[in-house]
NUSE-889591 format. One record per residue: z, x, y of N, C-alpha, C in turn. Coordinates in nm, 4 decimals, padded with zeros to 6 digits, always signed. Example, Ala and Ser with C-alpha at 12.3 -4.5 7.8 and 13.67 -1.06 7.14 Angstrom:
n_zz, n_xx, n_yy, ca_zz, ca_xx, ca_yy, c_zz, c_xx, c_yy
+00.7800, +01.3190, -00.5690, +00.7800, +01.2300, -00.4500, +00.7800, +01.3200, -00.3300 $
+00.7080, +01.2850, -00.2250, +00.7140, +01.3670, -00.1060, +00.7870, +01.2900, +00.0030 $
//
This chain:
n_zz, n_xx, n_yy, ca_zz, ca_xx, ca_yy, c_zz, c_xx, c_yy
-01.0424, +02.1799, +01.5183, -01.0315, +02.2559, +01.3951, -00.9530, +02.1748, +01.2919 $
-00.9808, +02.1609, +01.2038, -00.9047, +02.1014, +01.0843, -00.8190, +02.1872, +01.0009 $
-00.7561, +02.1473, +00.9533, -00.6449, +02.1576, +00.8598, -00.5827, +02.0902, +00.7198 $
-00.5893, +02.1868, +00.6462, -00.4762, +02.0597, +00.4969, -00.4012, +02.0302, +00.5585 $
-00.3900, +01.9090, +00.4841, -00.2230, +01.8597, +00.5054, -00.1367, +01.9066, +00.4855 $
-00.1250, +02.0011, +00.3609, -00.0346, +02.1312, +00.3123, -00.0070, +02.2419, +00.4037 $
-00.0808, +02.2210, +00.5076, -00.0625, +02.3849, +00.5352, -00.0396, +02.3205, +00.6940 $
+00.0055, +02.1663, +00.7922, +00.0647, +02.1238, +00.8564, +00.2131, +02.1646, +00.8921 $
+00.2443, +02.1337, +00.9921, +00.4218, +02.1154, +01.0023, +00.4305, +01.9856, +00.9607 $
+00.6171, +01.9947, +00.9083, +00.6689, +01.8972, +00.8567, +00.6866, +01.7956, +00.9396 $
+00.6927, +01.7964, +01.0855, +00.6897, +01.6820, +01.1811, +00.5206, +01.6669, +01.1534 $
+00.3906, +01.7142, +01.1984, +00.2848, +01.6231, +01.2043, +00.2708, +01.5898, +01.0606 $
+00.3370, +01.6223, +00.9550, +00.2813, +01.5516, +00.7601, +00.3543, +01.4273, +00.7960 $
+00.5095, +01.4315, +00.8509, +00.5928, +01.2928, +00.8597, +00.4887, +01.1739, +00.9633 $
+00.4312, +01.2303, +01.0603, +00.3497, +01.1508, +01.1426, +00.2401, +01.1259, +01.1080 $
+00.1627, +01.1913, +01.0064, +00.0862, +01.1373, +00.9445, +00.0979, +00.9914, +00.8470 $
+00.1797, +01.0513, +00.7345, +00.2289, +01.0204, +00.6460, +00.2797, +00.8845, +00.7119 $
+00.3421, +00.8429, +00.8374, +00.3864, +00.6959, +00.8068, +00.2580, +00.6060, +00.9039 $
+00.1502, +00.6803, +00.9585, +00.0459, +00.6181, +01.0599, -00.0494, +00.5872, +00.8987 $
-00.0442, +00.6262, +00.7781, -00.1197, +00.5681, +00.6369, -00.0429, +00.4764, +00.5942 $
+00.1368, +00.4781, +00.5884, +00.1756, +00.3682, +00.5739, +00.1453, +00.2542, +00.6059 $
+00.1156, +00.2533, +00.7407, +00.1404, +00.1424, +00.8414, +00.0072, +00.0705, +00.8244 $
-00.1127, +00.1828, +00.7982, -00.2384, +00.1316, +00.7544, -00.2542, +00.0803, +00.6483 $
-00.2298, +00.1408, +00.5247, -00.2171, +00.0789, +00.3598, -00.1274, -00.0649, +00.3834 $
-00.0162, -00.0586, +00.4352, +00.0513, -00.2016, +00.4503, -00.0343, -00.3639, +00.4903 $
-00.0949, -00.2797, +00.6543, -00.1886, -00.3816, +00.6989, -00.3393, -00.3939, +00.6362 $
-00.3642, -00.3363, +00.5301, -00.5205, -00.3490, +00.4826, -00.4407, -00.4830, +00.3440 $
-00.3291, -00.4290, +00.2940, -00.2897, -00.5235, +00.1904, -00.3138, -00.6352, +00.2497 $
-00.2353, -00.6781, +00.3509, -00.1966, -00.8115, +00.4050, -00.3667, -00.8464, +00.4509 $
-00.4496, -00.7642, +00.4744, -00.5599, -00.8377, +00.5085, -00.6283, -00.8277, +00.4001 $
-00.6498, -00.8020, +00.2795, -00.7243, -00.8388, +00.1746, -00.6195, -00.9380, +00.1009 $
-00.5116, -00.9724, +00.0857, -00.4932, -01.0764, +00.0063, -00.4911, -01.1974, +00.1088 $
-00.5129, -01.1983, +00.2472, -00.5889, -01.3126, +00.3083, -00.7212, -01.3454, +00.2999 $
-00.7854, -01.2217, +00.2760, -00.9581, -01.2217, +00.2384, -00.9525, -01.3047, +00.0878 $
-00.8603, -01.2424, +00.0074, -00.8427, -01.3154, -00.1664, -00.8278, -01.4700, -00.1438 $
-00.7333, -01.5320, -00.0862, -00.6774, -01.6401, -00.0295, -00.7635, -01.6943, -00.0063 $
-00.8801, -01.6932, +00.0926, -00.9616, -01.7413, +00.1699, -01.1201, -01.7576, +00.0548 $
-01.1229, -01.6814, -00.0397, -01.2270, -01.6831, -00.1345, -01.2010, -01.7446, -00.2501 $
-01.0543, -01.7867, -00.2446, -01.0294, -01.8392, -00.4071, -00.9779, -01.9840, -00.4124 $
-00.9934, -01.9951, -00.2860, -00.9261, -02.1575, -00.2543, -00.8192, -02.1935, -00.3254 $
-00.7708, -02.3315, -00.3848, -00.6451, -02.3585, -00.4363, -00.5980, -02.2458, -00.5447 $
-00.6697, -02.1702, -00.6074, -00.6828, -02.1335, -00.7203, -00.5520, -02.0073, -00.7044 $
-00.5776, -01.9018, -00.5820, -00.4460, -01.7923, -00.5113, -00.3155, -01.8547, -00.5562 $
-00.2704, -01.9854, -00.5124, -00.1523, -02.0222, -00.5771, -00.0842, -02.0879, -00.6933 $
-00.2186, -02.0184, -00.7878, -00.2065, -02.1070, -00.9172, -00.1450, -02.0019, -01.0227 $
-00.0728, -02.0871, -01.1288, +00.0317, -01.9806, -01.2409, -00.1688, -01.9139, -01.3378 $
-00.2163, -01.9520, -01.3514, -00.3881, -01.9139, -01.4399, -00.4349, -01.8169, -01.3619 $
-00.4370, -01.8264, -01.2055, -00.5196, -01.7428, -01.1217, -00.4722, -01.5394, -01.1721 $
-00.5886, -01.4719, -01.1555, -00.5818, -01.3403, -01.2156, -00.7008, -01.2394, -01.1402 $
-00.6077, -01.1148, -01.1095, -00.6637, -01.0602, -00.9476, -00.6997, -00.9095, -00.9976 $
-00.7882, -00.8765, -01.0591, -00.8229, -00.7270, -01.0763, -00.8576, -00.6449, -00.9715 $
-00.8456, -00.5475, -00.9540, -00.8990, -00.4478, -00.8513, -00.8893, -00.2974, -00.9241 $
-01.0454, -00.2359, -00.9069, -01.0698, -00.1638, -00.9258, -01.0345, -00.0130, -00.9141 $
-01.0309, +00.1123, -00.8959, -01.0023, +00.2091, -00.8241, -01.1293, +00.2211, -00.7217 $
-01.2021, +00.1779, -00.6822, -01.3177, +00.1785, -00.5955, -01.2833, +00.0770, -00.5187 $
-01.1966, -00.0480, -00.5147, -01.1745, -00.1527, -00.4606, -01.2350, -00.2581, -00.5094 $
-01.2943, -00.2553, -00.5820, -01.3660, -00.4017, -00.5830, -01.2762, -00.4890, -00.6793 $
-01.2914, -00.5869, -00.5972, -01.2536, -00.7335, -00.6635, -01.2711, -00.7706, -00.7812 $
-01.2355, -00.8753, -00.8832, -01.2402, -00.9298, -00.9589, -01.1724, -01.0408, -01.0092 $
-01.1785, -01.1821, -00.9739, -01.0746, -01.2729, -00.9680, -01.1442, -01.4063, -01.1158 $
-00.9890, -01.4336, -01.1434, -01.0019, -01.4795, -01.2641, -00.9902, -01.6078, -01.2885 $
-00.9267, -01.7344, -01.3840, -00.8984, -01.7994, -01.4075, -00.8366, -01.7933, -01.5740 $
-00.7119, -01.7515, -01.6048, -00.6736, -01.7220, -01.7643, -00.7049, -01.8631, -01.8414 $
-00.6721, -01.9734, -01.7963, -00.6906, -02.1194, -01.8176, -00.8399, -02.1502, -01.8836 $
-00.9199, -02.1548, -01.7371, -01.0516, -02.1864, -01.8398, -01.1192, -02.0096, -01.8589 $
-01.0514, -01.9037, -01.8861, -01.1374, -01.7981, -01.9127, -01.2583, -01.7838, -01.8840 $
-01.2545, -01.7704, -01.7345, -01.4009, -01.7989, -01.6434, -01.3770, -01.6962, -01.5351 $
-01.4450, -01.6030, -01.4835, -01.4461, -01.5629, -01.3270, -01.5151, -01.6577, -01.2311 $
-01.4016, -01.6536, -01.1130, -01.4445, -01.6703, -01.0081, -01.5491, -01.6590, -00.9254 $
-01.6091, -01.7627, -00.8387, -01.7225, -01.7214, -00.7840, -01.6736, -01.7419, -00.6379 $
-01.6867, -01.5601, -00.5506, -01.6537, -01.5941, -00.4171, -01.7279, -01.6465, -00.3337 $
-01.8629, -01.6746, -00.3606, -01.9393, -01.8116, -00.2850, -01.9134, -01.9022, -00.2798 $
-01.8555, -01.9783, -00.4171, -01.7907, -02.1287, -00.4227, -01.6169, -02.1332, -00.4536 $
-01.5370, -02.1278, -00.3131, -01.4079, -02.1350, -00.3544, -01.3850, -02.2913, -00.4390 $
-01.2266, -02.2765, -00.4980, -01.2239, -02.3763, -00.5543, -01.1866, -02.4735, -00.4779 $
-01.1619, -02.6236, -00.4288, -01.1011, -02.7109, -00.3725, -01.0135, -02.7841, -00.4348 $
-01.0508, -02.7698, -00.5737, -00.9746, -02.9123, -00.6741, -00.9543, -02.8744, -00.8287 $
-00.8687, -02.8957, -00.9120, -00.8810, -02.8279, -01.0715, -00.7502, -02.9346, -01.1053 $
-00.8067, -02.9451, -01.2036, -00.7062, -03.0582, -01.2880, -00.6359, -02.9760, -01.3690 $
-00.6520, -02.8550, -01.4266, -00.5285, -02.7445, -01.4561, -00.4382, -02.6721, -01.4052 $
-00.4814, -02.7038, -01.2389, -00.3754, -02.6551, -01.1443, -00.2208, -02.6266, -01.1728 $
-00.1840, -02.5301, -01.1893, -00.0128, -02.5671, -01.1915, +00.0315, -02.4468, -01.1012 $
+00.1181, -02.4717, -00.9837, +00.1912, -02.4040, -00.8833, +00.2754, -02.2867, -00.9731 $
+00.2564, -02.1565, -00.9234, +00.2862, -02.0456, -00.9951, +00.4399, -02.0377, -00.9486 $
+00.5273, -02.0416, -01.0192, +00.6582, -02.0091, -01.0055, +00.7566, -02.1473, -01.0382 $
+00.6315, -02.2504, -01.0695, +00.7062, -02.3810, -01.0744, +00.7187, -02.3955, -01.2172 $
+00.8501, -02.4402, -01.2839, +00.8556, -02.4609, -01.4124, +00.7632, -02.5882, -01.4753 $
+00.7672, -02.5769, -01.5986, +00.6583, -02.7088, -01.6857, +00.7476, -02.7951, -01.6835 $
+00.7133, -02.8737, -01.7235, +00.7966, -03.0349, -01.8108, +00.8675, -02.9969, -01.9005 $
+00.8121, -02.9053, -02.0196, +00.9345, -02.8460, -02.1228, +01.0030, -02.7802, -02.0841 $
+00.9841, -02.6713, -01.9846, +01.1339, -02.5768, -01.9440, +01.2327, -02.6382, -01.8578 $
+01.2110, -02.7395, -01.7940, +01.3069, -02.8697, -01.7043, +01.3430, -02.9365, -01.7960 $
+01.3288, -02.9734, -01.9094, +01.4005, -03.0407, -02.0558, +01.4760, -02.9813, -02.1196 $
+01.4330, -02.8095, -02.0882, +01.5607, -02.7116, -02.1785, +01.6685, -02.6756, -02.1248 $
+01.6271, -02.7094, -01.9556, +01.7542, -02.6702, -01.8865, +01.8409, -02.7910, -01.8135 $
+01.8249, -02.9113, -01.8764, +01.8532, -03.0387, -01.8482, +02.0198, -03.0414, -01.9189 $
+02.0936, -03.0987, -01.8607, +02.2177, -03.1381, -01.8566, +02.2337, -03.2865, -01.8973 $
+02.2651, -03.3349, -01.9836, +02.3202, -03.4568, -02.0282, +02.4647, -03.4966, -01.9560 $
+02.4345, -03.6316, -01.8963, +02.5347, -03.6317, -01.8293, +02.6037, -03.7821, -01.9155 $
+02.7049, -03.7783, -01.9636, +02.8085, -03.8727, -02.0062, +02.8578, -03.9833, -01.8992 $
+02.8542, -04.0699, -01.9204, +02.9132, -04.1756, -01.8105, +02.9686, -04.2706, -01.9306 $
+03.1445, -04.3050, -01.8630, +03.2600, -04.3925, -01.9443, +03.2622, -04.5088, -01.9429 $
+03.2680, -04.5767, -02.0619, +03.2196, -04.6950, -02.0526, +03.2230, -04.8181, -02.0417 $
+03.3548, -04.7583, -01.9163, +03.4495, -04.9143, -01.8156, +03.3450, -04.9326, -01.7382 $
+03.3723, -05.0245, -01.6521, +03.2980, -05.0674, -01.5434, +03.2861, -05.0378, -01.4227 $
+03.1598, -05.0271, -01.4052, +03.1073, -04.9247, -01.2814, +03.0348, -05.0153, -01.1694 $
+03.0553, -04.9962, -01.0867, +03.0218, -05.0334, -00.9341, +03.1412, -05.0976, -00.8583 $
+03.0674, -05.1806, -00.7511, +03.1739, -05.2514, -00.6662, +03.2989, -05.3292, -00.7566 $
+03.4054, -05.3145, -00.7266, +03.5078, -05.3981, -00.8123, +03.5507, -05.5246, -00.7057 $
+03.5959, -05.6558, -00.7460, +03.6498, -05.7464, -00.6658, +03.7806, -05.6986, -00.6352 $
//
């Protein structure tokens, strides 16, 4: 016989309620290995861009060359590549420290 969930005890809603956790958790971890596995280098790129639908479906991007992805042909190689979380060349120049050195003599002394 079935039942709402509303109209359950509060022990079987809590036992429900964390056996969907445990499921929603492990479907994440296996679709962004499915993403991973279809987008080749591209998953760990700062350009790469991951839509999902309310139906689920996919939609993977590239902001760089403003192109979708094709999950038949992952990528292997892109000369716009840049590692997402890694700073540019200009933001390592803004946070660069000038360092002063005095202008006796430096190294081994006799």
């Amino acid at each position: 016989m079935s039942k709402k969930f509303t109209k359950l005890e509060a022990e079987e809603q809590e036992e429900i309620s964390s056996l969907l956790d445990i499921i929603s958790e492990n479907s994440l971890e296996l679709k962004q290995n499915n993403v991973r596995k279809i987008c080749g280098v591209c998953y760990d790129c700062e350009y790469f861009r991951l839509v999902e639908t309310e139906f689920e479906i996919l939609y993977t991007g590239c902001s760089e060359l403003e192109r979708r992805l094709d999950p038949a042909k992952p990528i292997t190689y892109c000369s716009m590549y840049r590692q997402r979380g890694q700073p540019s060349l200009w933001d390592m120049k803004q946070i660069a420290t000038i360092i002063e050195i005095p202008k006796q003599k430096t190294g081994f002394l006799k």
